[in-house]
C-alpha positions in Angstrom: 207.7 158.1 89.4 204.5 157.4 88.0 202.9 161.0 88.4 206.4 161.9 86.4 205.8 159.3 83.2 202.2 160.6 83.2 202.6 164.0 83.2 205.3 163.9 80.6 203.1 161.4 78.6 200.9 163.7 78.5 202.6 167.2 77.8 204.1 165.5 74.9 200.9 164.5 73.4 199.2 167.9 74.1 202.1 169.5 72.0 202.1 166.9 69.4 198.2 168.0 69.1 199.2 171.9 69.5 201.3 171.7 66.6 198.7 170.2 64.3 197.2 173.2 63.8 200.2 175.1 61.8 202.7 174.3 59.4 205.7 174.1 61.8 203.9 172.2 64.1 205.2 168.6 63.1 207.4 167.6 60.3 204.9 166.0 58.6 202.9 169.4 57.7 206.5 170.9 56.8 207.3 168.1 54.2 203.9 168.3 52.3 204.1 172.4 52.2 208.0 172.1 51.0 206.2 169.3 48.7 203.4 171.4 47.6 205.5 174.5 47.0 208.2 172.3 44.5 204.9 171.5 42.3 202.9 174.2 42.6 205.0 177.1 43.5 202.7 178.1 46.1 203.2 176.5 49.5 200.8 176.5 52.4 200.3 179.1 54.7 201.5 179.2 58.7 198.0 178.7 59.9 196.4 176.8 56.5 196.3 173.6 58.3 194.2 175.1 61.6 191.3 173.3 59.4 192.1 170.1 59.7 194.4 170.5 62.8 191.8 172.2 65.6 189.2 169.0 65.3 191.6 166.5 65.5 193.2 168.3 68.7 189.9 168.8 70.0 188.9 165.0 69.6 192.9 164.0 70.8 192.3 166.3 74.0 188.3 164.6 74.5 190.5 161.1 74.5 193.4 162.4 77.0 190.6 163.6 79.4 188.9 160.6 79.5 192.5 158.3 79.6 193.5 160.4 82.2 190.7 158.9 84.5 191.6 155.8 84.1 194.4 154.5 87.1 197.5 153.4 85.3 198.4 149.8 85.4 194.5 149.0 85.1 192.6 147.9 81.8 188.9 149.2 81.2 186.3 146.4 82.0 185.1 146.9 78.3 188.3 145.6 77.2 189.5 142.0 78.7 192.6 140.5 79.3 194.2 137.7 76.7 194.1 134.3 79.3 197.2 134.0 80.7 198.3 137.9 80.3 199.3 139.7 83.3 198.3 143.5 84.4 201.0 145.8 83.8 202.2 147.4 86.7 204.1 150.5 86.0 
């Protein structure tokens, strides 16, 4: 079960970062070009937000790769326990 809620943790955040790079990626990017085009009349393109969309993909795929490594149900040492908090076991 736990290979299972990893995996699909992580497929969902690889195509949550995917779709950051064009306008029908996430429904956030759809609502500002609907948005833009009411003002303006000129909406964004498919691909107009690969500018802002490939780095933050690149840096959200560097931060999967190095969560990845890390066991689930175990905290880095770097970042201690509350006293009296338990470790989650999933």
């Amino acid at each position: 079960m736990q290979v299972l809620g990893r995996s699909g943790l992580l497929d969902g955040i690889a195509a949550l970062l995917g779709g950051l790079c064009s306008v029908i990626g996430t429904p956030a990017n759809l609502i500002v070009s609907q948005q833009l085009a009411e003002r303006t009349g000129r909406s964004f393109a498919f691909f107009d937000f690969v500018w802002a969309g490939v780095p933050v993909a690149i840096a959200g795929l560097a931060a999967i790769l190095l969560w990845v490594r890390l066991p689930l149900g175990t905290t880095p040492a770097a970042s201690p326990r509350l006293p009296g908090q338990a470790a989650r076991s999933w």
